[in-house]
N, C-alpha and C positions, 0 to 999 in steps of 0.2 A: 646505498638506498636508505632514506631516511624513515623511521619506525611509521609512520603515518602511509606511510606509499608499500609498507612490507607490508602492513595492516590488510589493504587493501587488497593487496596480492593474495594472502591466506588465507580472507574473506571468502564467506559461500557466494557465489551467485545471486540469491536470494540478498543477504545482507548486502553484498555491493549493490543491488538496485535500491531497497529500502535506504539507504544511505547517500546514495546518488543525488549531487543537485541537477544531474545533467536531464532528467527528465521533470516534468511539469505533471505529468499523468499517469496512471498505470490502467490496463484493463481491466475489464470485469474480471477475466480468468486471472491476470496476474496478481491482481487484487486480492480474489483467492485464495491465492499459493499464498503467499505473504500472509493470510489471517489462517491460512490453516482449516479452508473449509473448502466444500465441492464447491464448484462453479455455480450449479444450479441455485445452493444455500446463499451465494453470490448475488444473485439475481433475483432472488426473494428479499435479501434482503433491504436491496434497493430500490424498489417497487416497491417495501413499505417505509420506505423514509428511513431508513437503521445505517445502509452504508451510505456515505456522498457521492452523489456523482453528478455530471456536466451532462447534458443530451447534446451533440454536435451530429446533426445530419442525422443517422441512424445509427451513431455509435453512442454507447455511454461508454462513457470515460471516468475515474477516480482520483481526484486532485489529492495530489501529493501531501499538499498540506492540511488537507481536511481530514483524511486517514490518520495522517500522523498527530492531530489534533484530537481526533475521535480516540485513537488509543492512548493519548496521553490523560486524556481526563478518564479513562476504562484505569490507567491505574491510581489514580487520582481516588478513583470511586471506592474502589477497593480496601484501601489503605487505612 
């Protein structure tokens, strides 16, 4: 097993999705878990323009790369 595919194996749950290219989206709730806040906090936040998200039909959805964009400039900001 090569250190990149152990990596993965030993990886949370959480971190193999955030790391994942196989998805394009995450839910509101999944979305969530991954920042570490309730759902609800979720769902305010996107309602006021704070998280990204897609409206498809009556789902919102959280683009992978706008999450991961959004907290890479959160530590940007920080720093």
């Amino acid at each position: 097993m090569q250190d990149h595919d152990r990596w993965r194996a030993e990886a949370s749950p959480w971190t193999r999705l955030l790391l994942s290219d196989d998805r394009l989206t995450w839910t509101i709730a999944e979305a969530a878990d991954l920042l570490g806040i309730s759902r609800a906090s979720a769902y305010e936040a996107a309602h006021r323009g704070e998280l990204p998200v897609k409206v498809i039909g009556r789902r919102m959805l959280v683009p992978r790369v706008a999450l991961l964009r959004l907290l890479d400039g959160a530590e940007v900001e920080r720093a």
